[in-house]
N, C-alpha and C positions, 0 to 999 in steps of 0.2 A: 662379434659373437657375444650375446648376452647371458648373464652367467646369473641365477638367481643368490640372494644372499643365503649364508648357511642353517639360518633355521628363521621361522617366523615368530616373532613373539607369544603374540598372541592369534590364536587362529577366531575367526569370527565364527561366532557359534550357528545352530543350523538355522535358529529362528528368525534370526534377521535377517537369512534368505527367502524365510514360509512366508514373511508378509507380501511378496513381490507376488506369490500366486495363490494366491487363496480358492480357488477353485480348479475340479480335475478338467485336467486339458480333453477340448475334442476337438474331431477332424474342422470343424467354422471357427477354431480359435489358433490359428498358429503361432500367433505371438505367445500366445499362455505357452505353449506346447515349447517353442526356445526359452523364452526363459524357465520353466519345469525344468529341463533337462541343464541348464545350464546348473542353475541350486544344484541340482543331484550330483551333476559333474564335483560343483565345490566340497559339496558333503561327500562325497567318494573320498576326494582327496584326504581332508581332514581327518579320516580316520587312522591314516596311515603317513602323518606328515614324520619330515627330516628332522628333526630336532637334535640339532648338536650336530648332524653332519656336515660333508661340504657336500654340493650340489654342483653338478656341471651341465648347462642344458643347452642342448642344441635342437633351435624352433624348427618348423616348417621352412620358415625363410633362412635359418641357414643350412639349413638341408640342401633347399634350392641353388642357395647361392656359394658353391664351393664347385672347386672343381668337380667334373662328373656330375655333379646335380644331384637327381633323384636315384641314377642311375650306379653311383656308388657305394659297397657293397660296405653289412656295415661294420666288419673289421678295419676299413680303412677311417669312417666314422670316427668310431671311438679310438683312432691311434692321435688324434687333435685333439684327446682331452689330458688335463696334466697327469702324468705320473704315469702312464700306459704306456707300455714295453711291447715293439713286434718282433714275434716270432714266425718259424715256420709253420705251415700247417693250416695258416688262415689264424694264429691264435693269438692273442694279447695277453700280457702279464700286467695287473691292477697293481701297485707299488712293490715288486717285485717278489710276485704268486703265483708259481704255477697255475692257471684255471682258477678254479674256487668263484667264478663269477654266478652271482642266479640273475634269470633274466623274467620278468613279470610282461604282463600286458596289463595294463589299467588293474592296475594292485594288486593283481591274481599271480600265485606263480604258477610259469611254464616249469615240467618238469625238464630236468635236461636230456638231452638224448646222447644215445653212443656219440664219445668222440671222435670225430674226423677233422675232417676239412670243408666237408660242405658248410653254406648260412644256411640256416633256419631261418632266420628271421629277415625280411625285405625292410629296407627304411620306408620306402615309399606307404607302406601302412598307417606309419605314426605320424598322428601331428604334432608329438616332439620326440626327442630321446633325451633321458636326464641317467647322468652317472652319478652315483651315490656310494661315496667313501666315509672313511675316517671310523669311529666308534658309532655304532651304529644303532640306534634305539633297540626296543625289544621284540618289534614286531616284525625284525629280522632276523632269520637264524638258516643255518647248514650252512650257505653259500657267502661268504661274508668281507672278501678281499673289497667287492664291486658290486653294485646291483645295478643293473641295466633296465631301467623301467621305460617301456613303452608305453608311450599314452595315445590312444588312437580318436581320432576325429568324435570332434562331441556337439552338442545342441542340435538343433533342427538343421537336417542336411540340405543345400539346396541342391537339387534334380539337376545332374550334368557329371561328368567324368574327364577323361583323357585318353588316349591313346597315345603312342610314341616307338620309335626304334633306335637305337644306338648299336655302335658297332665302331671297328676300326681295325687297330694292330690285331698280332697275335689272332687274325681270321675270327673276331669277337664280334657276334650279332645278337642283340638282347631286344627282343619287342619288347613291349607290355603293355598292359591296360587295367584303367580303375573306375569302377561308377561308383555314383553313390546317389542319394537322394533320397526322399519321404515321401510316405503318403500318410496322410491323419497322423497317428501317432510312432508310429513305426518309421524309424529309420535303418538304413541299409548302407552298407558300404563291402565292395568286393574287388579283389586287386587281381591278378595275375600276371607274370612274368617267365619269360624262358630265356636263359641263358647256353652259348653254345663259343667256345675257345680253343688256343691251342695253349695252353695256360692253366690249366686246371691246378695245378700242384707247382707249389716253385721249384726250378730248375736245376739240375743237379751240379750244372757247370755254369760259369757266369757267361756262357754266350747268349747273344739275343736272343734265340727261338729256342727250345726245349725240346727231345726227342721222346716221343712219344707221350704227347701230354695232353691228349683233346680232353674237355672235359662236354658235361649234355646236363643242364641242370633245368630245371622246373617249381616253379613257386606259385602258391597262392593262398587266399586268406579273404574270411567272410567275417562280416558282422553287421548284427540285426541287435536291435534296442526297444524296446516296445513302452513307452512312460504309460502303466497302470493306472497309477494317480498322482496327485502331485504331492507324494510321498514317497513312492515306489515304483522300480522299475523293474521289467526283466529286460538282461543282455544275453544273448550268444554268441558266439566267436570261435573259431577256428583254423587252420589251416596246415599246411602240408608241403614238404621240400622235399625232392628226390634228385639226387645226382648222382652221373654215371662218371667213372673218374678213369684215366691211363695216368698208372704208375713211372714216372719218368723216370728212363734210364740213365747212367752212367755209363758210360762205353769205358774201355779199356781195362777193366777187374780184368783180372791175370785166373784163370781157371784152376782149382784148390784141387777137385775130384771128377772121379771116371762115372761115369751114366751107362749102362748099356752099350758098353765098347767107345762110347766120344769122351776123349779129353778135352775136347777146343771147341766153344761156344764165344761168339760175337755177342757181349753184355749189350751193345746196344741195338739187337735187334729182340729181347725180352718183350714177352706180353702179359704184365700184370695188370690187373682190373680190381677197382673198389668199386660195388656202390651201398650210398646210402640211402637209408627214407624212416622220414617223421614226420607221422600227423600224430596233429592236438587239436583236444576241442575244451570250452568250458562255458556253463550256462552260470549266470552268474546273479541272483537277486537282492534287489538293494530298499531298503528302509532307511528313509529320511525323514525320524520328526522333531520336534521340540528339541528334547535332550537327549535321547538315544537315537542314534545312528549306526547300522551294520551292513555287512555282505555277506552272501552265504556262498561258494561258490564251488561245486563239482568239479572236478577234470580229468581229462583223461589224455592219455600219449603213449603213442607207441613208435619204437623206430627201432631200425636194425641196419646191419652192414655185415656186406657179404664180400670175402677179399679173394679174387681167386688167383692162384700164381701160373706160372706161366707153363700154356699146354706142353712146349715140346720137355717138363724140366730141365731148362736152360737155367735157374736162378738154382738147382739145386747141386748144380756142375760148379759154383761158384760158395755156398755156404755149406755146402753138404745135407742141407735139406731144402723142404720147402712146407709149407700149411697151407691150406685151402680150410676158411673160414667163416663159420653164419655165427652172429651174433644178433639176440633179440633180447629189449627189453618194454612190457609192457605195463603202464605206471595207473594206478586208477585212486582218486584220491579228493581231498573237500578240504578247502580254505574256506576258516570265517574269522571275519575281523570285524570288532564295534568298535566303539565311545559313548561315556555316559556325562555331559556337562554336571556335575556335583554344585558347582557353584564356579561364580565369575573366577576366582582366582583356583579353581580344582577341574580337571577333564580326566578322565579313568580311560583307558584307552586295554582290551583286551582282544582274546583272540584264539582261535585252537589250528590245528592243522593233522592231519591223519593224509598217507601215503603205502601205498599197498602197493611194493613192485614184485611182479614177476620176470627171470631171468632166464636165457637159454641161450646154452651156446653148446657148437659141433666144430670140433678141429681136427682134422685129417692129415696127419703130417707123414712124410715121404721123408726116409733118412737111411742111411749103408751101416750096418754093423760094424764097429772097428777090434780090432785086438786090444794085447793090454798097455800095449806100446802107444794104443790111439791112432793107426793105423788106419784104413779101409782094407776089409776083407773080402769084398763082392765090390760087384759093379750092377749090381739089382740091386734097387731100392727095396727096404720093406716098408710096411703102413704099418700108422696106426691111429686108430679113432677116439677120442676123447670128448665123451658128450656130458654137460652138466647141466643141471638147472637150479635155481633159488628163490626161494620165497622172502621178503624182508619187507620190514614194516619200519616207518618214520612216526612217532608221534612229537608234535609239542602241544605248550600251552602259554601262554605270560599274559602280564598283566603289568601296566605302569601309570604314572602320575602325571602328568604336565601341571606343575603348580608355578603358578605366578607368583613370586616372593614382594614384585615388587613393577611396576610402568616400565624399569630398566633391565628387571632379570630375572630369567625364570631356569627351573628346575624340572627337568625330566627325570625321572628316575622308574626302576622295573625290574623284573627278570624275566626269565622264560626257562621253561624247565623241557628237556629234549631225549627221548631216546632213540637208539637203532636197534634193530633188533634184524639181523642179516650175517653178512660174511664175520660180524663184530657186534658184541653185546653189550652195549653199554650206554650209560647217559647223565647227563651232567647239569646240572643249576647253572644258570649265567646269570648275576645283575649284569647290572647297566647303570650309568648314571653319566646325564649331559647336561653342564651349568652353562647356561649362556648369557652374557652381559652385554648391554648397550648402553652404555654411557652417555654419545651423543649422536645426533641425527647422521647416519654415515657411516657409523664404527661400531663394528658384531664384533665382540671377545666369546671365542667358546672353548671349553677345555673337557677332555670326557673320557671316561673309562668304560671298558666293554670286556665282558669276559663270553669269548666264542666257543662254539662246538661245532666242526666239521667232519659229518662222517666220511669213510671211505665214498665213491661212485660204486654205486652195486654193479653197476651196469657195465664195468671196465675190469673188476677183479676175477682174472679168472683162477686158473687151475693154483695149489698149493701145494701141490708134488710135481717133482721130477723123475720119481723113481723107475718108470716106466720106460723112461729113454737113458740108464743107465749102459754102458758099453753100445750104443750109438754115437754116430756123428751130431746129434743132438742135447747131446749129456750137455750137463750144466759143471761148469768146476767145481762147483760148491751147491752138495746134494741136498738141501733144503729150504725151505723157506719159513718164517713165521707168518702169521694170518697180519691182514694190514688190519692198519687200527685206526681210529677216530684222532682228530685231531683237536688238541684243546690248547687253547690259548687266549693271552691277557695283552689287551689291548690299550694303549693310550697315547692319545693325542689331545695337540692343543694348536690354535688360529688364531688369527685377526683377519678380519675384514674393511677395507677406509676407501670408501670415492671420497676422491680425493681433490673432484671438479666435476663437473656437470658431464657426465658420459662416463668420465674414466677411474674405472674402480683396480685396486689392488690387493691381492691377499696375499698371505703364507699361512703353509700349515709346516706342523711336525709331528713324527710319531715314531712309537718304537712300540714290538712286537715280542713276547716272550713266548715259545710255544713247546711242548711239548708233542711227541711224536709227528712233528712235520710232515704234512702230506705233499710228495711230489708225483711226478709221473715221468715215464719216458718211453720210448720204443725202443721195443726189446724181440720182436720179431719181424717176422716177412711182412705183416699188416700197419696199416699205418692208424690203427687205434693202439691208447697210448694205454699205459700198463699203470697203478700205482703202488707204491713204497712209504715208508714210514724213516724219518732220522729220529732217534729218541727224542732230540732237543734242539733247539734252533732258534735264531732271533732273525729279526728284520728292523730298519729303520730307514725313515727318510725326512727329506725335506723339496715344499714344492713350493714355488713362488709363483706366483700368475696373474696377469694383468688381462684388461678390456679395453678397450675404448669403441664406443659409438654415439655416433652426433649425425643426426640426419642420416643421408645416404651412406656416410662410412661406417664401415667392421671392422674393428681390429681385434687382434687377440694374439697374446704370446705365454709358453709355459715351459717351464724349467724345472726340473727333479732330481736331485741328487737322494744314490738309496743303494741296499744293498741288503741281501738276505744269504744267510747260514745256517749248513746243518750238521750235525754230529751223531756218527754212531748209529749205520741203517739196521733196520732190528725187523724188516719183515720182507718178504718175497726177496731172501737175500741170494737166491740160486741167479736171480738174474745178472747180477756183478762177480768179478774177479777176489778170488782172495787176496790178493795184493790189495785192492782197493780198500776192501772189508775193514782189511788191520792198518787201514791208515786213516782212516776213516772215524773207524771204532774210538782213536786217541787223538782225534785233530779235529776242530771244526774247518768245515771246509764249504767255498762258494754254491752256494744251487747254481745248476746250469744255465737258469735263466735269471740268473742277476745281470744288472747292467748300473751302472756306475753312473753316467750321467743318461739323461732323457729331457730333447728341447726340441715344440713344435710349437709353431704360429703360422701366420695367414691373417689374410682377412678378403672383404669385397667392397665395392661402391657401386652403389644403384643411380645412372645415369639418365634422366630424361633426355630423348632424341625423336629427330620427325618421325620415327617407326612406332615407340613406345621406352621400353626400358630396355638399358645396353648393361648388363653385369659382369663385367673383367675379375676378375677372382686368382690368385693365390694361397697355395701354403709349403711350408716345409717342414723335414723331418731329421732332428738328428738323431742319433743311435750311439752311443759310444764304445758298442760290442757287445755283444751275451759271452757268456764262458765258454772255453773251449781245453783241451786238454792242454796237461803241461807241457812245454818243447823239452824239457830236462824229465822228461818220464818218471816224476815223485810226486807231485800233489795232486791228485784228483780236481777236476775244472780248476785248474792251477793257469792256466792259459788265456786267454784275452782274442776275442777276434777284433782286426781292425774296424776305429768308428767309421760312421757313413754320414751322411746328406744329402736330404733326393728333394727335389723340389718339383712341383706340378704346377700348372697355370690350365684356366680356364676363362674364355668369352663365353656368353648367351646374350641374343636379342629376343626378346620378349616383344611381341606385338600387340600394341593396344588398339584401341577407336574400331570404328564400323567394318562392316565386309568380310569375306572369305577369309580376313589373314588374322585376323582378333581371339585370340588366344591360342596364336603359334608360338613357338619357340624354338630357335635353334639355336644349337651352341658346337662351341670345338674346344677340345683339351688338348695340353699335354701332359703324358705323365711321364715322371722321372727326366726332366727337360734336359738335364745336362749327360743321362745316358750312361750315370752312375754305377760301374758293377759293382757289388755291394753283397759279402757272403753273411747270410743271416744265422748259418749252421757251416763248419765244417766235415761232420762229420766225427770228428772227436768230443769229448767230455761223457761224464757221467751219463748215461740213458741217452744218447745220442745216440739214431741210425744210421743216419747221411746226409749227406752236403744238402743246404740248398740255397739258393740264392736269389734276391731279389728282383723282381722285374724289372727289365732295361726300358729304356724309351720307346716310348708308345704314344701315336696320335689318333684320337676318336673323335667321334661327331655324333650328333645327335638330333633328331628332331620331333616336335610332340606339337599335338592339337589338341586344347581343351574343348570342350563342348558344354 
């Protein structure tokens, strides 16, 4: 896996790419019309390079070349880069963060959508994914643990696509299809995918198959590039995920409350249903000349989730109620980002961002009256409806230097200034500042400070009273909440980077986290969108080591993280917790639920010449050392430890090369989880924990594709 270094010196300015096409491309000139777009590609880049980050990038071909191939989803993706933590849910933790990940497409950001469990995002789109940690320049802000940049297929497209099916355990059948190709100046590129399993959600017990788990998901995604002149482009792009989810049951919950004369309900014959759906679009235009270089970029997203519980109220026999839930949130908003070269040793790199979300959500909850004893006094439910909506606005702005000090070291420095204005009013100055040194051919020293602002998710905060379901089987023990807050915090890490021989490169990094009001999340209802909370204060730190090697046809790659995050003293949406918790809490710091102690995954592949064409055998694995779980001596909040894991997967494909009918087929066969590792990723206990779930057992799939 080839891993880019963590910042580029110096970036080559635009004009040394203008002399390559000095004339605007037409439909009799393709060659202008590749290289055009290729410059604009580089100048895109450049406006928005890593400086002082670390960078983890995984190409096309290791996309391809890993188990599952194209076909895998891209939480599994990014659980092979260093320092990312799996959770339930479909969800990763970036050096042990709740969420807080943004995810772009070609430098734009995606807004995020309600959280669930569905992807949004298809890998098969990009033609790379690079993860983007550490202190992080200025022309990143809200989302800041991880940035997940998609870069989607660039230059003059050649005319042809793929088709494909895969499927296997778990009753998993996944066609899809991708064209792409140009005409004159216009390229296009469009994917689609439908996903259908008995696996939608992890399992609530560690046996093989899951009851009542089917999930029905659908993907797809366009983009059109139009080269104007060979200065400017316009792009479009969009696309759209909708999955229908069963809520998997737990059998044997022991029945709490009376229903309309039933005491006794079978938990595992429950019919709960989630679905979700997100489309986004953005039109995106770009200026590339001499010295200035910008994008302007429009967008828009909308998505919702709708959770419904189960018709006979069989879930409300067991909690004493139940919600049936629409959530929507609709984002409409304009990214622009430039660069002005000042001179050889000066580049000005600036930028704005405006975000206009509207919110709306309807919660219909089903609960029994109790006495003052906390009783049930009926066996009729009553309702009751709670509809809200919100208005909120994001703005920033910043502004930074990349100055050359020196051939060996240059100085990024900046700020960006942020507010929210929503469930939480507030905003905050960040510098920034990334020193990076190269002493000799092979060795990046970088060390750098960032000072973050993370607001709340508009789109997750709901109600701020309980008061409504006071003397209900709903009540909360603790009648109030305070409004969640933005999250600010001071960031600092430090690297090395050394290949150390021809292929094989090695880094570490370190850092530590100082924050005030920590943002976390949990589930705290019937739905499996996640809630969030505020701890006054909180630190985080870690350390990650990570090596590569490739040489010809071999990949290698291995990575290792030792880290852990703490919070103290939760100060907002506190009805959702115990006052036992509160006041131990309030005087102790205490682990976030999804800290994890160590994180170690590698792999690799080799590409084999044979009479067919190319044979690709592929591994990786994963270990886990536990997320938090509640205390076995019932005093410390995620005081408990679940056991570590290691699941390993393998994969073949034969790729077929040369003439005839069989010339750009591919089949290939996995396994995942080879040794059939049960593996609990949640118990069910700790802080903001709902329920168990656990990791997929062994599983064998296959796969076969035709390009054209």
């Amino acid at each position: 896996m080839r891993r880019l270094p963590f910042i580029a010196l110096a970036l080559l300015p635009v004009q040394a790419f203008a002399q390559t096409a000095n004339t605007a491309p037409d439909d009799s000139a393709p060659t202008d019309i590749v290289v055009t777009g290729k410059r604009l590609d580089a100048a895109r880049d450049s406006i928005l390079p890593s400086l002082g980050a670390s960078e983890f990038v995984f190409s096309r071909t290791t996309l391809d070349n890993q188990p599952q191939g194209a076909d895998r989803n891209l939480t599994q993706v990014l659980l092979q880069a260093p320092g990312v933590t799996q959770d339930s849910y479909g969800a990763v933790h970036v050096r042990n963060e709740h969420g807080n990940l943004q995810y772009r497409l070609n430098g734009v950001i995606v807004p995020e959508s309600i959280a669930g469990f569905g992807q949004t995002f298809d890998p098969r789109v990009a033609d790379s994914i690079t993860l983007i940690t550490g202190t992080l320049p200025a022309q990143y802000g809200y989302r800041t643990s991880g940035i997940v940049s998609l870069s989607t297929h660039s230059g003059s497209f050649e005319n042809g696509g793929e088709v494909g099916i895969y499927g296997g355990s778990h009753n998993t059948i996944e066609p899809s299809a991708v064209l792409r190709g140009s005409t004159g100046r216009l390229n296009y590129f469009f994917s689609g995918s439908y996903l259908q399993n008995d696996l939608g959600v992890e399992n609530t017990t560690s046996a093989s198959s899951a009851n009542h788990d089917r999930t029905r998901q659908y993907r797809a995604f366009g983009y059109l590039s139009d080269v104007l002149s060979d200065t400017s482009r316009l792009t479009i792009f969009g696309g759209t995920a909708i999955g229908f989810f069963q809520i998997p049951n737990n059998p044997g919950q022991l029945a709490q409350y009376q229903l309309n004369g039933r005491t006794t309900f079978d938990s595992a014959t429950l019919d709960l249903n989630q679905r979700e759906i997100t489309h986004y679009g953005v039109i995106a235009y770009q200026y590339a000349g001499d010295a200035l270089n910008f994008q302007l970029a429009p967008f828009v997203r909308y998505s919702q989730t709708r959770y419904t519980p189960d018709p006979q109220g069989g879930d409300i026999i067991f909690r004493g109620f139940n919600d049936s839930s629409r959530l929507s949130s609709l984002a409409i908003g304009v990214q622009a980002d430039g660069s002005y070269k000042l001179s050889d040793a000066h580049t000005l790199r600036f930028g704005v961002f405006f975000q206009n979300e509207r919110t709306r959500s309807s919660v219909t909850s089903l609960f029994f009256p109790v006495n003052t004893a906390g009783a049930q006094t009926t066996d009729v439910p009553s309702s009751f409806t709670d509809n809200g909506n919100k208005t909120g606005q994001l703005y920033g702005v910043y502004l930074q230097d990349e100055w050359t000090l020196s051939p060996h070291l240059t100085l990024n420095y900046g700020a960006r200034f942020d507010t929210v204005r929503a469930f939480t009013s507030e905003q905050q100055f960040s510098p920034r500042v990334n020193l990076v040194y190269k002493p000799a051919e092979g060795t990046t020293v970088h060390i750098g400070y960032a000072r973050n602002f993370t607001p709340p998710p508009q789109e997750l905060v709901g109600t701020t009273t309980v008061a409504q379901f006071i003397g209900t089987t709903k009540q909360s023990e603790v009648p109030f909440g305070d409004p969640v807050r933005a999250e600010r915090e001071s960031y600092f890490d430090a690297g090395v980077q050394q290949t150390l021989a021809r292929g094989f490169t090695l880094a570490i990094d370190g850092y530590y986290k100082n924050k005030t009001n920590l943002l976390d999340e949990g589930q705290f209802g019937s739905s499996l969108v996640l809630a969030p909370f505020n701890y006054a204060t909180g630190y985080a730190w870690g350390v990650e080591v990570r090596a590569d090697y490739t040489h010809g046809p071999l990949s290698l790659y291995a990575n290792v993280a030792r880290g852990q995050e703490k919070g103290k003293n939760i100060v907002s949406s506190q009805f959702f917790f115990s006052q036992k918790n509160l006041d131990y809490i309030r005087d102790n710091y205490i682990f976030t639920d999804h800290s994890q102690r160590w994180t170690l995954s590698g792999g690799g592949s080799v590409s084999m010449k044979d009479g067919l064409g190319t044979l690709v055998p592929s591994a990786d694995v994963l270990y886990g050392d536990g997320l938090r779980a509640g205390d076995p001596n019932g005093v410390v909040p995620n005081g408990g430890k679940l056991p570590s894991y290691i699941t390993a997967n393998l994969g073949i494909a034969q790729n077929f090369d040369g003439l005839g009918p069989l010339k750009g087929l591919s089949i290939r066969f996995d396994i995942v989880n080879v040794f059939d590792k049960a593996y609990a990723l949640r118990d069910g206990s700790g802080v903001g924990v709902g329920a168990p779930q656990f990791g997929a057992r062994r599983g064998f799939f296959a796969g076969i594709a035709k390009k054209f």
